[in-house]
C-alpha positions as CSV (number, residue, x, y, z in Angstrom):
1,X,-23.0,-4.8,-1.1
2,X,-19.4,-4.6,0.9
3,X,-17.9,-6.6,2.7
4,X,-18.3,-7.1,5.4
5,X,-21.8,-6.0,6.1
6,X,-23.5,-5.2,8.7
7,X,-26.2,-7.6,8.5
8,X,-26.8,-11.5,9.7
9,X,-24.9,-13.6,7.2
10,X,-26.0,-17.2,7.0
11,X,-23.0,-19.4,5.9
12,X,-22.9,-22.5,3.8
13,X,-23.4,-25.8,5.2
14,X,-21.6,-29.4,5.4
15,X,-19.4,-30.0,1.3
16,X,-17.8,-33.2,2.4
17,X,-21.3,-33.9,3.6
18,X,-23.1,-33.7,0.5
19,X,-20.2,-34.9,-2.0
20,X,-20.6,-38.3,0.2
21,X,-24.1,-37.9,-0.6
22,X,-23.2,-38.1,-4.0
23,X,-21.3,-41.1,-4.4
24,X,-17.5,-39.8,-3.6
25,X,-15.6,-41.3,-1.5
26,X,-13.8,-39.3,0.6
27,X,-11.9,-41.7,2.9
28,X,-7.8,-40.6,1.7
29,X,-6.3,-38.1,3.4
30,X,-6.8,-35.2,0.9
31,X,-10.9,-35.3,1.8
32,X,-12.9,-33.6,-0.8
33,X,-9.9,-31.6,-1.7
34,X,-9.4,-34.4,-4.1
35,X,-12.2,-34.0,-6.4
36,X,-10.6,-30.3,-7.2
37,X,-8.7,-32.4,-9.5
38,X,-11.0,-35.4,-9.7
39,X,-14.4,-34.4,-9.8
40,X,-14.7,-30.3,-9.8
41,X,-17.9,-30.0,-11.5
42,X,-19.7,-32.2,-8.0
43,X,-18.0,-29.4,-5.8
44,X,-19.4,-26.5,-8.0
45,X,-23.0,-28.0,-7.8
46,X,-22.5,-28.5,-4.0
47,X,-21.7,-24.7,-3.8
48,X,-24.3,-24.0,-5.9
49,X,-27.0,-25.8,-3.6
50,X,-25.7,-23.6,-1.1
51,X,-26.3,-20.7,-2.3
52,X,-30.0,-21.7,-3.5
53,X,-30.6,-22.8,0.1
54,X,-30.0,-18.9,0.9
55,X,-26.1,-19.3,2.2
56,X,-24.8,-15.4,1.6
57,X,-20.9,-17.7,1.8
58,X,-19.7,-20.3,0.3
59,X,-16.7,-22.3,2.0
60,X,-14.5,-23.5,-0.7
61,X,-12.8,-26.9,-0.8
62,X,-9.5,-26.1,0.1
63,X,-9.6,-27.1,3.5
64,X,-7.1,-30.4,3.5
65,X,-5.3,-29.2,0.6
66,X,-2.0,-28.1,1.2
67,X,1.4,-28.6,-0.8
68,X,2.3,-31.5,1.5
69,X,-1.0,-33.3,1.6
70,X,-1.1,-32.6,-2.8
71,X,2.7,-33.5,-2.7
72,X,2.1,-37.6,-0.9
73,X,0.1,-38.1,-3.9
74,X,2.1,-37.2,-6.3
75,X,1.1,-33.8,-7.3
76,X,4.2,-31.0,-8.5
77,X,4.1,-27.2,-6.3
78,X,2.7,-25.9,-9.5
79,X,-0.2,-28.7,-9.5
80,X,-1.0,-27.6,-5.9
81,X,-0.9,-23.9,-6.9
82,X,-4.1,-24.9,-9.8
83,X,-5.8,-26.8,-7.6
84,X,-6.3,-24.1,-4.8
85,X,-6.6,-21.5,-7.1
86,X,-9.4,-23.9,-9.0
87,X,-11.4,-24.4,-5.2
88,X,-11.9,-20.4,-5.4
89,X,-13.0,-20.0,-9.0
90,X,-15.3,-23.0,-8.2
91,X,-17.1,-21.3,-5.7
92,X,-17.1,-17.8,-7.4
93,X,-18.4,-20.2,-10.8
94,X,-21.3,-21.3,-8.5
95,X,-22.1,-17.8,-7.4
96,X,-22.5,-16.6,-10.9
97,X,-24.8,-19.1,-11.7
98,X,-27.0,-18.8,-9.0
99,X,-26.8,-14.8,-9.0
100,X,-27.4,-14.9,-13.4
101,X,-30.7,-17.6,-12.6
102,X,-32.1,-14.8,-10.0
103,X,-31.3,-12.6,-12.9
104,X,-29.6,-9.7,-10.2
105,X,-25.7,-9.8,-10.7
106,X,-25.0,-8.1,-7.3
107,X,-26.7,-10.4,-5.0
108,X,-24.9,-10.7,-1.7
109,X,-23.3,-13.8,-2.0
110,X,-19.3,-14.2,-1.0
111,X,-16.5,-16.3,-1.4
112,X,-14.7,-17.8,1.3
113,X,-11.4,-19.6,0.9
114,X,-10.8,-22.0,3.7
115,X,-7.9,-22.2,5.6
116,X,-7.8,-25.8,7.5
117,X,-5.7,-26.4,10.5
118,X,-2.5,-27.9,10.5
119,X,-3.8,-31.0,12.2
120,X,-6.4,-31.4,8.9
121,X,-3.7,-32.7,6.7
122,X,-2.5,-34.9,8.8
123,X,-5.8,-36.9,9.1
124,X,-5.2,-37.8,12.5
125,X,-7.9,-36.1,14.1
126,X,-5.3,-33.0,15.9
127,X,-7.4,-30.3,14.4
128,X,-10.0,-31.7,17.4
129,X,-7.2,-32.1,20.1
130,X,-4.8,-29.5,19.1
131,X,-1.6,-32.1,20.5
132,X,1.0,-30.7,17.8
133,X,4.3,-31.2,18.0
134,X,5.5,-28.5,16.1
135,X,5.8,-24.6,17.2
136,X,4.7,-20.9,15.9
137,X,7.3,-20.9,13.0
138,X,6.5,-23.8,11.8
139,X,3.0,-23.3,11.6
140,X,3.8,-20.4,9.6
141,X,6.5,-21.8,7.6
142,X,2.8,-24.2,6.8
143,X,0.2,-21.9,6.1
144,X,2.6,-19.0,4.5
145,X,2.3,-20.8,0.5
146,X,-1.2,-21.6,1.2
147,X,-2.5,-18.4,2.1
148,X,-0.4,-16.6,-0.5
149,X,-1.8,-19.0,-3.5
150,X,-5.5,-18.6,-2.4
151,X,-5.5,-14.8,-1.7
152,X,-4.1,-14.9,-5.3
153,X,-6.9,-16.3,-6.5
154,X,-9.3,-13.7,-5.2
155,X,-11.7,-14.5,-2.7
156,X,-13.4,-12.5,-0.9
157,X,-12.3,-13.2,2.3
158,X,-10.4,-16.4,3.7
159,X,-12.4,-18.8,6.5
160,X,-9.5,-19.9,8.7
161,X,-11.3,-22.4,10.4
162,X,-11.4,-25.6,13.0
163,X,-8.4,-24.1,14.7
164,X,-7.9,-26.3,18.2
165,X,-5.2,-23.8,19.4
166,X,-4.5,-20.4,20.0
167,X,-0.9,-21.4,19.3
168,X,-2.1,-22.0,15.5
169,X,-4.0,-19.3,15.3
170,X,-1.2,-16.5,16.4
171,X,0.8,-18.4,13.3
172,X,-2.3,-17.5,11.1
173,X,-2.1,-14.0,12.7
174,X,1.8,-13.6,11.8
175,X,0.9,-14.8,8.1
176,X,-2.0,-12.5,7.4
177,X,0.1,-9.4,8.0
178,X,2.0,-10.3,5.6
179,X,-1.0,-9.3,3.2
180,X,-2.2,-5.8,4.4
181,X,-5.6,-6.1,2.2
182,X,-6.3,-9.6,3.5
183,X,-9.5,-10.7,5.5
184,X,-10.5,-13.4,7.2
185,X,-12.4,-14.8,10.0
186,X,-11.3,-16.8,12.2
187,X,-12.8,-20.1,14.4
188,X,-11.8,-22.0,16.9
189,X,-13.0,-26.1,17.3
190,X,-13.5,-26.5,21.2
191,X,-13.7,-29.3,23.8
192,X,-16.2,-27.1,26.4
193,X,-18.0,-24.7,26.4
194,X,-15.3,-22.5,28.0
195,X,-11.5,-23.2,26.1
196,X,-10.3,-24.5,22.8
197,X,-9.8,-27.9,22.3
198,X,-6.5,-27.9,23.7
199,X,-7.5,-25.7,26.5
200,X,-6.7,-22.2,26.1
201,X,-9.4,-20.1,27.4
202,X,-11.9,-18.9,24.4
203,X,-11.9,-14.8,26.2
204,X,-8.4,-14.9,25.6
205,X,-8.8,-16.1,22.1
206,X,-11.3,-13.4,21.5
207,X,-9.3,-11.0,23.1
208,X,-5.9,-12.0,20.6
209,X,-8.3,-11.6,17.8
210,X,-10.4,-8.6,18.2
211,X,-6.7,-6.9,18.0
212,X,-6.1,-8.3,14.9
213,X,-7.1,-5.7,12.1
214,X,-7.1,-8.5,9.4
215,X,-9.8,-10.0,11.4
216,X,-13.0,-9.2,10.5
217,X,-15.0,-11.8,12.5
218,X,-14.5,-14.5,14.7
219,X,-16.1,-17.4,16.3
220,X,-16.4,-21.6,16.5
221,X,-16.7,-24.3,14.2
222,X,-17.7,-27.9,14.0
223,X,-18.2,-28.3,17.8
224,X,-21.5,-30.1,19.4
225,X,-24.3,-27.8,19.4
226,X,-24.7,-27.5,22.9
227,X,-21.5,-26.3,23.5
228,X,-22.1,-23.1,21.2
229,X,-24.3,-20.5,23.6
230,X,-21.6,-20.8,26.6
231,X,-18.7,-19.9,24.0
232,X,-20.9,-17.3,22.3
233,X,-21.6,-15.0,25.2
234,X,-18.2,-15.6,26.6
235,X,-16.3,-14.1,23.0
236,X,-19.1,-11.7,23.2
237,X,-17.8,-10.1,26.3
238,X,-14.5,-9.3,24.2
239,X,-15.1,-8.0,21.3
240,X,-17.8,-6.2,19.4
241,X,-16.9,-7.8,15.9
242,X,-19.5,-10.0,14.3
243,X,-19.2,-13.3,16.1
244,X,-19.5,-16.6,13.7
245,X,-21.3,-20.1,14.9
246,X,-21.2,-23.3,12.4
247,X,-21.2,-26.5,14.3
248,X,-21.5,-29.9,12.9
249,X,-24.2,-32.4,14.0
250,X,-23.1,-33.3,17.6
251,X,-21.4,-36.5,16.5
252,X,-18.2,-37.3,17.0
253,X,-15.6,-37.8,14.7
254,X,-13.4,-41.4,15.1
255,X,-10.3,-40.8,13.3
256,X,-8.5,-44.4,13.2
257,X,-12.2,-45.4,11.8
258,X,-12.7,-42.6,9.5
259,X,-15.7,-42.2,10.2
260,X,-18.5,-40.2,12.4
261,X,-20.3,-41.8,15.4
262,X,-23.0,-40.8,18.2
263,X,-26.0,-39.3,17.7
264,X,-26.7,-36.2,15.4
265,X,-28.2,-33.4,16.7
266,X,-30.8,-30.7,14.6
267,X,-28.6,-28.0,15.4
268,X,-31.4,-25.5,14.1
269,X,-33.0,-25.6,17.4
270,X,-30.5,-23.6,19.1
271,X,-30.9,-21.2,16.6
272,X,-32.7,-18.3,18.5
273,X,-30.5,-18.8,21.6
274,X,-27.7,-18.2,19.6
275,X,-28.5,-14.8,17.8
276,X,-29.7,-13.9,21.2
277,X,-25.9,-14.6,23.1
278,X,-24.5,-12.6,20.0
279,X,-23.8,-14.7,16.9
280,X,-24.8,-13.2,13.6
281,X,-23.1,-15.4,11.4
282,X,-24.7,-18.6,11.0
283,X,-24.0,-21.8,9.5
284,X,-23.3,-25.6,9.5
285,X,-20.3,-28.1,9.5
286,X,-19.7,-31.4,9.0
287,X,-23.2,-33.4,9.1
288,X,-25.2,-30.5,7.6
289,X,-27.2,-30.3,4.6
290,X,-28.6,-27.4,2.3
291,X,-32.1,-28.5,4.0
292,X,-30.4,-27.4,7.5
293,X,-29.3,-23.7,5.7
294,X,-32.4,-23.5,4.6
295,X,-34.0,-23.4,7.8
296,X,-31.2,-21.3,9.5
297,X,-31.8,-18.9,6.6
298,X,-35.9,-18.7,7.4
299,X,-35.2,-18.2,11.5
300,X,-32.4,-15.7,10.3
301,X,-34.9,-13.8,7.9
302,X,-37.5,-13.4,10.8
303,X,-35.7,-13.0,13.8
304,X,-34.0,-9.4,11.9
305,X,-37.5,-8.5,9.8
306,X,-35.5,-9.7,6.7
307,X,-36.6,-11.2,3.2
308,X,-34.7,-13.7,0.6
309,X,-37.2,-14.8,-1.1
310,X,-33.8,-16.0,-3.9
311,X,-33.8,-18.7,-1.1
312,X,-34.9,-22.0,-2.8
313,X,-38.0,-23.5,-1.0
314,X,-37.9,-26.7,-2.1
């Protein structure tokens, strides 16, 4: 099937979430970026759970890796250049072995290399305030290696995600031209349900993306729940590209703690509301399981008269 298609697509759901399931602990700033080196084979059956939930994407785990976050721990440019390359073929390993089990090679499943915000390897918590103190060029001078070394490793699109500033994403913009055959989406973490998290006005940020060719999609990530139908309907008004909605579970992330607090919300209950303000791309965040895919897959299926029966139902 291309990409991208022109029906719903139901994205992947929480990784870190699940690897802490597992056992890992995720507390240092690399995140589950460090089982690429420590622990790949958790990552690629994470993916894999995913995808038998009935995710058409899988995120890959390159979200808080970056040459300076690899680079505090010890790890050469070369090492950094592996590991990202490694998050992609970990994903695309996952993929085969779901797609080879259904016994159909072509099943629509994708690839998405994430591209995490600035703020993500700091592990401060900025990618949820947006309160750099750095400007455009250095954002690019940030993402430029990063990009280059995943697009090498041949996704099939990239997920820059949790962006908290328009700021950051016109840096992302700037970088993706730089590849004419690149694709990505592109979302935006928010603190209402009208501007980013450091304020700008989410129409504008529609507007700055629908105009970008390289974009194929765009939307909001890991926000509370209830903020998603406002910002929805309002990127709706701007553009008519496929508009992309993962939140995490309402909670509240406490960065000097490391840890989540408040109470989680069963984002699956907005479902219907948003497919009806225009998203048709549909996923989780942090907080979100393959049981919470599984369910956004089955509302998915019979809201557009649509059949997966690959979807695991157990």
């Amino acid at each position: 099937m291309p990409f991208p298609p022109t029906t719903p697509i139901v994205l992947d759901g929480g990784l870190a979430t699940e690897l802490a399931k597992r056992g890992f602990d995720l507390s240092d700033a690399l995140w589950s970026a460090r089982l690429l080196a420590d622990a790949p084979e958790a990552i690629e059956a994470v993916h894999r759970s995913y995808f038998e939930a009935g995710a058409n994407i899988a995120i890959t785990a390159s979200y808080q890796a970056s040459f300076e976050g690899f680079a505090a721990y010890g790890y050469s440019h070369d090492d950094t250049v592996r590991l990202l390359h490694t998050s992609v073929a970990l994903a695309r390993a996952a993929r085969e072995s779901v797609n080879s089990a259904d016994g159909v090679p072509t099943r629509d499943r994708w690839v998405a290399a994430s591209v995490g915000p600035y703020g993500a390897t700091l592990h401060d918590g900025s990618e949820y305030r947006g309160d750099y103190a750095v400007d455009e060029d250095a954002l690019v001078d940030f993402h430029r290696p990063r990009i280059a070394a995943l697009l090498d490793a041949g996704p099939d699109l990239l997920a820059c995600e949790t962006m908290p500033c328009l700021l950051e994403a016109r840096a992302l913009l700037r970088v993706l031209r730089e590849h004419p055959d690149a694709r990505a989406w592109m979302t935006f973490t928010c603190r209402d349900g009208a501007s980013t998290s450091a304020g700008d006005a989410i129409i504008e940020c529609a507007r700055v993306l629908d105009a970008a060719p390289h974009v194929v999609a765009m939307g909001i990530n890991c926000v509370d729940p209830a903020l998603v139908t406002s910002l929805v309907r309002t990127m709706a008004t701007a553009t008519d590209k496929p508009i992309v909605v993962y939140p995490n579970s309402g909670e509240v992330w406490n960065a000097a703690a490391h840890c989540w607090e408040g109470t989680a919300t069963r984002f699956t209950a907005y479902l219907d509301e948003w497919m009806d303000a225009g998203a048709s791309w549909i996923g989780g965040c942090c907080r979100t399981t393959p049981e919470d895919i599984r369910v956004v897959r089955a509302v998915v299926d019979a809201a557009h008269g649509t059949s997966h029966p690959w979807a695991s139902a157990t």
